[in-house]
KENUTOR-360834 format. One record per residue (C-alpha): residue in one letter; x, y, z. Coordinates in steps of 0.001 Angstrom, whole numbers, padded with zeros to 6 digits, always signed. Layout:
! residues N
AXYZ...
//
This chain:
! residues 408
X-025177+007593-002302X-025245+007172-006088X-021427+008521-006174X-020198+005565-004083X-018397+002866-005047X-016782-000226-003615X-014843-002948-005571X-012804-005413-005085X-008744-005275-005011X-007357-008148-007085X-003263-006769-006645X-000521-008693-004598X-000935-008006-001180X+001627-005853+000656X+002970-008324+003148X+003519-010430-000258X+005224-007592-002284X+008876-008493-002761X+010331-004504-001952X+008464-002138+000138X+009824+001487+001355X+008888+003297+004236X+010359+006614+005800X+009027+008684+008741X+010568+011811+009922X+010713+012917+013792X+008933+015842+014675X+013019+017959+015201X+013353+016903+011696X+013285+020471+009365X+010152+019359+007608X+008031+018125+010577X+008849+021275+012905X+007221+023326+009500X+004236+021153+009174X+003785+020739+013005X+004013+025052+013621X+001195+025834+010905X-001355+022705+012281X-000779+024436+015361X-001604+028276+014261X-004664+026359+012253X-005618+025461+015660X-004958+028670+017964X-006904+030381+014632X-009991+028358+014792X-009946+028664+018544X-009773+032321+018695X-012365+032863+015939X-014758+030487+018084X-013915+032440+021205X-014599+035724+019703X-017128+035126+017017X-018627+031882+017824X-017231+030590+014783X-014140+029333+012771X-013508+031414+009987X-011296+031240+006991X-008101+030691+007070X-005463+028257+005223X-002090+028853+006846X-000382+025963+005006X+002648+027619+003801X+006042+027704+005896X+009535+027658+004930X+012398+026927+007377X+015593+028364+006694X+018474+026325+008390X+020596+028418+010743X+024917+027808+011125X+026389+026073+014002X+029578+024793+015325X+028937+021677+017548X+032047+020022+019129X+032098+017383+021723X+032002+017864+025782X+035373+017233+026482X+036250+020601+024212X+033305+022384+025293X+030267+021575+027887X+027962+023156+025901X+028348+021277+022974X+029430+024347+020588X+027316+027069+019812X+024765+028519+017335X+026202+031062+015231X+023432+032087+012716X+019573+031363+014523X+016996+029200+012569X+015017+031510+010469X+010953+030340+010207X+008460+031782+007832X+004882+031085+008047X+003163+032324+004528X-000904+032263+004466X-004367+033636+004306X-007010+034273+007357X-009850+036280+007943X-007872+039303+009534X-010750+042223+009982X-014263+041702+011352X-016947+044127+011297X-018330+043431+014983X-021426+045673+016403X-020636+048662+014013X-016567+048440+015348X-013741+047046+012885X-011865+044074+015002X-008785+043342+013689X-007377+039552+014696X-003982+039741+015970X-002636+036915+013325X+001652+038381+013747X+000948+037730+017484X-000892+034415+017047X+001456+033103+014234X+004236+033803+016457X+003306+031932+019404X+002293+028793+017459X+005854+028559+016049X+007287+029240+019473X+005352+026603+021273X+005528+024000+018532X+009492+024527+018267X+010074+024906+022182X+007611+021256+022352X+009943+019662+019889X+013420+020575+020338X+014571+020896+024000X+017771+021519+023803X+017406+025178+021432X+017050+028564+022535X+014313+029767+020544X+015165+033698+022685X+018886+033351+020940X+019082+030279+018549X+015132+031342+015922X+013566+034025+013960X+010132+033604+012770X+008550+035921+010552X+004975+036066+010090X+003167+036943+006242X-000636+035614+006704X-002686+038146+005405X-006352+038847+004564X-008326+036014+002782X-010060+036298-000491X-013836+036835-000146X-014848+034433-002193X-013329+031985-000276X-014710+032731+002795X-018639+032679+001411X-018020+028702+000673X-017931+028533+004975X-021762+028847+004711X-023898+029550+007804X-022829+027984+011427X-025587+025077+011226X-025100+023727+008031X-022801+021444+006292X-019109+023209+005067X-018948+023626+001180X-015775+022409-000255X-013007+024930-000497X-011356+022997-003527X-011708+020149-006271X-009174+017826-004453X-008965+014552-003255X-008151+012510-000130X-006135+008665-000322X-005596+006747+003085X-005530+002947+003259X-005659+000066+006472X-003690-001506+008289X-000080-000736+008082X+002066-003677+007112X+004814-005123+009588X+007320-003158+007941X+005187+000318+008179X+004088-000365+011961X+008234-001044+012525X+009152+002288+011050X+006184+004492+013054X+006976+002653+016253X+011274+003091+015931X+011166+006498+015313X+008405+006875+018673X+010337+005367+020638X+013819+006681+020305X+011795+010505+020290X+009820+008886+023667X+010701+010638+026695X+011901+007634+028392X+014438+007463+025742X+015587+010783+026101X+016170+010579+029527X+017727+007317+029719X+019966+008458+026501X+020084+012171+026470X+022628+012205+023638X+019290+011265+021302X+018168+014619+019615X+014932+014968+018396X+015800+015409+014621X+015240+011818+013344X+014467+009924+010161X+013963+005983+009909X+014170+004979+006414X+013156+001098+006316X+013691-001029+003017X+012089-004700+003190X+013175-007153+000537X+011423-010011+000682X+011311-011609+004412X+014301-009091+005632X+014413-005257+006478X+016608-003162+006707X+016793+000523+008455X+018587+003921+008009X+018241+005979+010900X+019594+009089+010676X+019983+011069+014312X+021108+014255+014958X+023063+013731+018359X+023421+016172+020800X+027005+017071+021461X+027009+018220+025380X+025850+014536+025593X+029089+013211+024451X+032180+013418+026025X+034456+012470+022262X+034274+010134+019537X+034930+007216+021045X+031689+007729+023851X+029688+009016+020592X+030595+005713+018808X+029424+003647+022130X+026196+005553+022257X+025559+004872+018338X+026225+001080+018866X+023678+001276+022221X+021158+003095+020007X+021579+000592+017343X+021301-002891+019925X+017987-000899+021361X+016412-000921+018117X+018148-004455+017377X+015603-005046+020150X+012198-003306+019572X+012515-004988+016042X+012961-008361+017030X+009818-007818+019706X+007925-006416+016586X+008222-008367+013367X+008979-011835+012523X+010964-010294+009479X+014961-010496+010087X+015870-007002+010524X+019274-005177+010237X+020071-001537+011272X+022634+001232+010415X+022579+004264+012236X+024293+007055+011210X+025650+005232+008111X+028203+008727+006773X+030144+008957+009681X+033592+008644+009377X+035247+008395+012977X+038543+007901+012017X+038180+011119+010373X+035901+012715+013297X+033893+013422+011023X+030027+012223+012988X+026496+013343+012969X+026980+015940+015932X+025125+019122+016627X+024627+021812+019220X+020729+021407+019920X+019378+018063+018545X+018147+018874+015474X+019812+019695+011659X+018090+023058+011253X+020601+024633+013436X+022875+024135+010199X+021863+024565+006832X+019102+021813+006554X+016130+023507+005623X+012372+022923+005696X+009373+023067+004472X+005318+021986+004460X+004294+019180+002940X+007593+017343+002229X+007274+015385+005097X+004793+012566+006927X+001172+011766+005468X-002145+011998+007773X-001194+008849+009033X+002399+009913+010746X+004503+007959+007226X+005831+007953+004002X+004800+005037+001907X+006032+005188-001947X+004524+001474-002060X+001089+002277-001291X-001409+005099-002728X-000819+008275-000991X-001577+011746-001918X+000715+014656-001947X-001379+016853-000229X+000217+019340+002214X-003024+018833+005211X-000745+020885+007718X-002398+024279+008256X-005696+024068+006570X-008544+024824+008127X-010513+021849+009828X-013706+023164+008518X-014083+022809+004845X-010627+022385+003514X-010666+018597+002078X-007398+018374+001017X-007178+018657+004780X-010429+016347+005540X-010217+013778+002956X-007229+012499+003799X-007704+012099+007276X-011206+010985+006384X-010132+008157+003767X-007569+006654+006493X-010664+006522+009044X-012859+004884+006762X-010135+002373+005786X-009085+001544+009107X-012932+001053+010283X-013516-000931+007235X-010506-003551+008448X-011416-003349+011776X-015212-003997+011578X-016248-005794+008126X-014950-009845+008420X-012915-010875+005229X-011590-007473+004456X-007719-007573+004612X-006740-004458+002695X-008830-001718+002694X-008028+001590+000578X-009805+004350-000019X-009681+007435-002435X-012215+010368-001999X-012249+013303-004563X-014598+016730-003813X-015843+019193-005688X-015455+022634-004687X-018650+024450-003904X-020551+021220-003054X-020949+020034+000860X-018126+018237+002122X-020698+015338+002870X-021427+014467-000631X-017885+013925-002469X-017856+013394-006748X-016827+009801-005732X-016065+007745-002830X-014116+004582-004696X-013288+001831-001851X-010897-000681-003154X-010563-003787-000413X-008355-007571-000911X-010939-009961+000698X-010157-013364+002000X-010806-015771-000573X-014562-017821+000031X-015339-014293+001630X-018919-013732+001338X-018676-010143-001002X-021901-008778-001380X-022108-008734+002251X-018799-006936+002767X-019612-004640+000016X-022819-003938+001804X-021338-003038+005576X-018521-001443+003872X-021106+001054+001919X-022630+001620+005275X-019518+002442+007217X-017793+004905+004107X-021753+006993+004179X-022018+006958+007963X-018133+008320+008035X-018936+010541+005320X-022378+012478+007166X-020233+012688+010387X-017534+014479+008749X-018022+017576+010501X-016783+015802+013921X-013164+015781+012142X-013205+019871+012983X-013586+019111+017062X-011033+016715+016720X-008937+018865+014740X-008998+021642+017615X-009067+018814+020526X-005765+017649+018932X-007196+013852+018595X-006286+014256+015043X-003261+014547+013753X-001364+015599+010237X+002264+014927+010564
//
């Protein structure tokens, strides 16, 4: 494709960088439970137009606000139930979808309230499983009808989607030691296993990890559940257990020297700790919203190229702000995986809206090579693997609805 192009990365590699930042947020975390309720209305959307009309039709329900509720968590030994919840979370999902069809002469209108309703639910109820959603959350529902000219650029069922927007897409391959170390800390203390063998773990969790040089060093931030705790003292015990266990995945996972606070703005002596009622900061005042939390690829990464891009609750069928970005991190990771020499690989795609999602303006591959690598061969199978990636783009919306993609 004439609008391809691949060239070589000449910058410092990122293992080589002397500071790189990383953050990922847990899926209790305000943000994540926004982004992670609109993906799935996207996908009970798309599945209900398909049921019903054979199709997915418009729809971009990428717009949620989460308005933190007002709690008083105290430890066991005052109360067994950890406190209580005394102003509910408040959710709002915000959008547009195709809301009346004209079927066999008869107007059908799509029950979106009902629809947007249950995806919050189920999303919330998956994530946090110590709240209430009958007592402790209020979600509101303001998706309305789509604008018409929005829903032409859909095109017919058998050919290719026409881009909804002029936007681009930005993923890059593979994550450094210090990336893979955030993702796989914040998995693991939000892994069932880990809740069960330390139930005091809420689900509300960010790992911020700073690596200077050959050491890192990680904020984790955990919103502990209260019932789990009998008083300071047992919180402070399961804080320093919390903080040897990750002591331990790190030094399994990186040759880097790694240290760990957890928790860093408690103040014991004071009693004042990170405690609340259900596992997760909404319950009090932290608030949320789409798009302010994880890229495609599950992180944050103010070191590498990333795009801003709020992909939660975009339709999977010819929204590329949505595509593109889980597109370029496909392509990258391919590119690392399958073309010898290539140690970097990142990758920047930018549409144009009312041309097929298949043909972006550019496709601009930027890849570090192994020095005496032979280029003009890896230039060659990279081409190869960015337009094969690019004319199976339409597999992204199956994977979308099959949940083997992800946004958050």
């Amino acid at each position: 494709m004439a609008n391809l192009q691949v060239l070589k990365y000449n910058y410092t590699p990122i293992e080589k960088q002397e500071i790189e930042i990383v953050e990922r947020k847990g899926k209790g975390h305000p943000d994540t439970l926004c982004d992670a309720s609109v993906e799935n209305l996207s996908r009970k959307l798309s599945q209900y137009y398909l049921d019903h009309y054979g199709v997915i039709l418009h729809h971009n329900v990428d717009k949620c606000s989460l308005a933190g509720g007002r709690s008083e968590p105290v430890f066991a030994n005052v109360d067994p139930n950890g406190g209580e919840i005394i102003t509910p979370i408040y959710i709002c999902v915000i959008g547009r979808a195709t809301a009346d069809i004209l079927k066999e002469g008869k107007l059908d209108r799509i029950p979106i309230d009902v629809l947007s309703r249950e995806a919050v639910l189920e999303n919330v109820k998956e994530s946090v499983r110590n709240l209430d959603t009958a007592k402790h959350l209020q979600i509101d529902s303001k998706v309305f009808q789509g604008s018409g000219d929005l829903v032409t650029l859909f095109g017919h069922k058998d050919q290719i989607p026409l881009s909804n927007d002029t936007s681009f897409g930005v993923g890059f391959a593979p994550f450094s030691e210090t990336e893979n170390l955030v993702f796989d800390v914040e998995q693991f203390l939000n892994s069932p296993s880990t809740h069960k063998r330390i139930p005091a773990i809420g689900e509300d969790i960010k790992v911020m990890g700073l690596r200077q040089r050959d050491k890192i060093h990680l904020t984790v931030a955990i919103a502990m559940v209260a019932k789990e705790c009998d008083d300071v003292d047992a919180y402070m015990n399961i804080k320093n257990q919390i903080k040897n266990e990750i002591l331990d995945l790190a030094a399994k996972s990186t040759k880097y020297e790694v240290a760990c606070d957890v928790n860093r703005a408690d103040i014991p002596e004071k009693g004042s700790v990170y405690i609340t009622v259900t596992g997760t900061s909404s319950e009090s005042g932290d608030d949320g919203q789409v798009g302010r939390g994880n890229r495609v690829n599950g992180i944050i990464t103010p070191c590498r190229p990333m795009s801003l891009e709020a992909s939660a609750g975009k339709n999977p069928v010819n929204h590329v702000g949505k595509l593109y970005n889980v597109l370029a991190n496909e392509i990258a990771d391919e590119i690392v995986c399958k073309v010898k020499g290539v140690n970097e690989a990142y990758l920047r795609l930018l549409s144009q809206i009312g041309k097929p999602i298949s043909e972006p303006l550019v496709a601009f591959a930027s890849l570090l090579t192994e020095e005496g690598s032979a280029w003009n061969v890896i230039k060659s199978e990279s081409e190869a693997i960015i337009n094969q990636e690019l004319q199976s783009i339409t597999d992204l919306t199956r994977k979308f609805l099959e949940k083997k993609v992800t946004v958050c």
